[in-house]
N, CA and C atoms as a LAMMPS dump frame, in Angstrom:
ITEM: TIMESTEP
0
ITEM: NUMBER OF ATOMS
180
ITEM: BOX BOUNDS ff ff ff
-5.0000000000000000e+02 5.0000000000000000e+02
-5.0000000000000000e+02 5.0000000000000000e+02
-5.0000000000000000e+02 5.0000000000000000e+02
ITEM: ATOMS id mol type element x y z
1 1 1 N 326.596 -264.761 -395.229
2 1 2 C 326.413 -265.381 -393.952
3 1 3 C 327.711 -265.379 -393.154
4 2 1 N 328.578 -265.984 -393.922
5 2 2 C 329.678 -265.636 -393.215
6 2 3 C 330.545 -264.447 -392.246
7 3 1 N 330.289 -263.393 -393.752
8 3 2 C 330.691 -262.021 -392.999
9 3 3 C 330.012 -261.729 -391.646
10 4 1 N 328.351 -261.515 -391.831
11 4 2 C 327.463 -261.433 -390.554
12 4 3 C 327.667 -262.176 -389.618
13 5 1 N 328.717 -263.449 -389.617
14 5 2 C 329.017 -264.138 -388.385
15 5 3 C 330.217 -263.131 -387.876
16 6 1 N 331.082 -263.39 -388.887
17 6 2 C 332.076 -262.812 -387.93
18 6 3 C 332.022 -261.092 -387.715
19 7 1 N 331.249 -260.278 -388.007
20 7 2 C 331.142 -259.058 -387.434
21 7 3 C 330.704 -258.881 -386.748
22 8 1 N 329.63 -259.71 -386.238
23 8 2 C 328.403 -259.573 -385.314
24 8 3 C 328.744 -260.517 -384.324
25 9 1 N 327.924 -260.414 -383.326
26 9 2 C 327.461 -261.64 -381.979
27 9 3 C 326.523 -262.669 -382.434
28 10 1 N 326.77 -262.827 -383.863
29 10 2 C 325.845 -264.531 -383.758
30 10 3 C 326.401 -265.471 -383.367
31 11 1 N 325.62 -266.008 -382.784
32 11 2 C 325.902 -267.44 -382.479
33 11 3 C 325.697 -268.502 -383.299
34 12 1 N 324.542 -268.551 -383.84
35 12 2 C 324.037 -269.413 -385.57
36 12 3 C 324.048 -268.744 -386.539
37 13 1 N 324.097 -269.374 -387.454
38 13 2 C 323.883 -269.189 -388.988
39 13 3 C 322.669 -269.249 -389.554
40 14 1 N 321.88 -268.185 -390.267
41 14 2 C 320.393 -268.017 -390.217
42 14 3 C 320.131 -268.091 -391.635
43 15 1 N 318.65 -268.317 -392.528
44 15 2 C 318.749 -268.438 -393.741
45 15 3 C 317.978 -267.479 -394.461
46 16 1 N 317.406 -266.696 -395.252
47 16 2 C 316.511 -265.889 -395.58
48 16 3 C 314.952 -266.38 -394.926
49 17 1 N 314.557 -267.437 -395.071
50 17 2 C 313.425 -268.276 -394.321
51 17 3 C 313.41 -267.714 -392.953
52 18 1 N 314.413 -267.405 -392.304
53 18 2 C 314.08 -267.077 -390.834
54 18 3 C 314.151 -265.455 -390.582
55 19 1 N 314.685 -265.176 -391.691
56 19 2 C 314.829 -263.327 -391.604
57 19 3 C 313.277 -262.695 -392.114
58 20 1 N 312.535 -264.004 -392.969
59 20 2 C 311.271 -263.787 -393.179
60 20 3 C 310.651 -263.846 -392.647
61 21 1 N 310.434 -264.995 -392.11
62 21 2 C 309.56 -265.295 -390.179
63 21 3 C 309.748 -264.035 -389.087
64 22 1 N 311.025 -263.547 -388.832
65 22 2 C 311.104 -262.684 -387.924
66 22 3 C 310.826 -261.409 -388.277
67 23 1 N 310.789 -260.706 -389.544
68 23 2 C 309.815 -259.934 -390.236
69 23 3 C 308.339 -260.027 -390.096
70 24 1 N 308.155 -261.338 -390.41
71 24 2 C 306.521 -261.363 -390.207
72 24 3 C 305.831 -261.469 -388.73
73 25 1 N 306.669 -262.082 -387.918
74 25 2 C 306.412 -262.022 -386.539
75 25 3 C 306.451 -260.855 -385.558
76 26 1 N 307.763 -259.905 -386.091
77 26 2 C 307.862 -258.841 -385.213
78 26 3 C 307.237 -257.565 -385.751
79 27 1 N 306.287 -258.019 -386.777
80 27 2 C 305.481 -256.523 -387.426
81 27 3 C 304.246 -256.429 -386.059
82 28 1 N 303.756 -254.93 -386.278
83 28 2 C 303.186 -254.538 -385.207
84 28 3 C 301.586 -255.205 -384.954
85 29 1 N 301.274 -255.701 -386.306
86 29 2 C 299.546 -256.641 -386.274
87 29 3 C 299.902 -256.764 -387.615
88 30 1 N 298.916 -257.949 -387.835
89 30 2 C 298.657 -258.937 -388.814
90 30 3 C 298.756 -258.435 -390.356
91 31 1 N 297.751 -257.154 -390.574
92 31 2 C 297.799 -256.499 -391.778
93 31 3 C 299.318 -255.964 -392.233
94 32 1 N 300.382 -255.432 -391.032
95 32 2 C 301.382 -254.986 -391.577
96 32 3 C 302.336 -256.187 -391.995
97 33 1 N 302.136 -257.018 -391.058
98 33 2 C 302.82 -258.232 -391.571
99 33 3 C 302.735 -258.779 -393.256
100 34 1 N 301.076 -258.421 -393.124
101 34 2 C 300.561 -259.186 -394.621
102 34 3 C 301.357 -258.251 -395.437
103 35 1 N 301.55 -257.254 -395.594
104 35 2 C 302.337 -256.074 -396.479
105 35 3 C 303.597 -256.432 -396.071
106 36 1 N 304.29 -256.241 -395.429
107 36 2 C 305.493 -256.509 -395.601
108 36 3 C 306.116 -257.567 -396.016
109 37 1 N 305.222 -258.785 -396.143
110 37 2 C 305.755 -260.24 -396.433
111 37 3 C 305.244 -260.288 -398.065
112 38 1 N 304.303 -259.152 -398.191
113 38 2 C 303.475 -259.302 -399.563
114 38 3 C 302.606 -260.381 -399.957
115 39 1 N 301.51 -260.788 -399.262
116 39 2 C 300.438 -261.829 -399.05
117 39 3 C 299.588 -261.377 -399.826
118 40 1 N 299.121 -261.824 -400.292
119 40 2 C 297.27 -261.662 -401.407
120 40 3 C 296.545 -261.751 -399.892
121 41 1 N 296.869 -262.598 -398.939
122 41 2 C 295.427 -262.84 -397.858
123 41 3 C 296.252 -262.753 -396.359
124 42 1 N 295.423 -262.019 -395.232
125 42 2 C 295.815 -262.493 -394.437
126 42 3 C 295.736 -263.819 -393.502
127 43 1 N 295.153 -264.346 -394.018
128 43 2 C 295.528 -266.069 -393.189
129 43 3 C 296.701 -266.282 -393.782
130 44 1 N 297.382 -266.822 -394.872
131 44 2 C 298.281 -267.298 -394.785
132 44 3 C 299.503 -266.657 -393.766
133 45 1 N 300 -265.52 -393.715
134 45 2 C 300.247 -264.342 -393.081
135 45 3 C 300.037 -264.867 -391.116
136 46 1 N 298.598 -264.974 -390.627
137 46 2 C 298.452 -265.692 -389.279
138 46 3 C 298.868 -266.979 -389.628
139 47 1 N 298.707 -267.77 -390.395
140 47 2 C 298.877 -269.498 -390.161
141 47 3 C 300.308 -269.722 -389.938
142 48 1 N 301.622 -268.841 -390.558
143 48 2 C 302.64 -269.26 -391.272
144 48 3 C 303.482 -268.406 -390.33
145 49 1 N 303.336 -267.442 -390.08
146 49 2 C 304.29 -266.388 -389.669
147 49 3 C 304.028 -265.672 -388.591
148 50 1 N 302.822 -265.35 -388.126
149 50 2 C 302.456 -264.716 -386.91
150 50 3 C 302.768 -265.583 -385.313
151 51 1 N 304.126 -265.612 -384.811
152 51 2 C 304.081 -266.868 -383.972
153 51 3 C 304.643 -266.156 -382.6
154 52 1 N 303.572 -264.621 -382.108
155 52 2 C 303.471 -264.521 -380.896
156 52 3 C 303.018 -265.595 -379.696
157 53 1 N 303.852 -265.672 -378.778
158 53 2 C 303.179 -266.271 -377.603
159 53 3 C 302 -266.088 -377.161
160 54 1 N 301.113 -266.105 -376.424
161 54 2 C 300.131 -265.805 -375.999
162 54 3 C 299.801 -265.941 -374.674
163 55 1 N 299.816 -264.834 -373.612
164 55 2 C 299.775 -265.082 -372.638
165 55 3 C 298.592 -265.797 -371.401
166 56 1 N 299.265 -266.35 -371.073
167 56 2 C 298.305 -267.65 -369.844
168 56 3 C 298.663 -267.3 -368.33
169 57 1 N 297.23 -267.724 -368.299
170 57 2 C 297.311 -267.57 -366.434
171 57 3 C 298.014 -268.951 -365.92
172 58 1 N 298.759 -268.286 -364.564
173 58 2 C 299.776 -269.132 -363.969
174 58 3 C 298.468 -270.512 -362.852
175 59 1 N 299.241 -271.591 -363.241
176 59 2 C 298.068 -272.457 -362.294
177 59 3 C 298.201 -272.086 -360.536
178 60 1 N 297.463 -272.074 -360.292
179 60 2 C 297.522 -271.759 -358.856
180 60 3 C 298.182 -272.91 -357.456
């Protein structure tokens, strides 16, 4: 952690937990996620890790 601070432009200090989340979040749909995180199911996979925004209409 350390090294990756000071070589890089982080600003925080990150933990394997969030390098997992952003793995599972930035895979391209749900099934690749489930493989890459290695899930038996994909719900856990959507419940836990899939945490795209979702876009909304602007109120008028």
């Amino acid at each position: 952690m350390r090294r990756a601070l000071a070589e890089n432009d982080l600003e925080a200090s990150f933990t394997q937990h969030d390098l997992r989340a952003k793995v599972g979040n930035d895979a391209e749909n749900d099934a690749r996620a489930q493989e890459l995180l290695s899930h038996s199911g994909v719900a856990v996979t959507r419940q836990h890790y899939r945490r795209k925004n979702k876009a909304i209409r602007p109120v008028k």
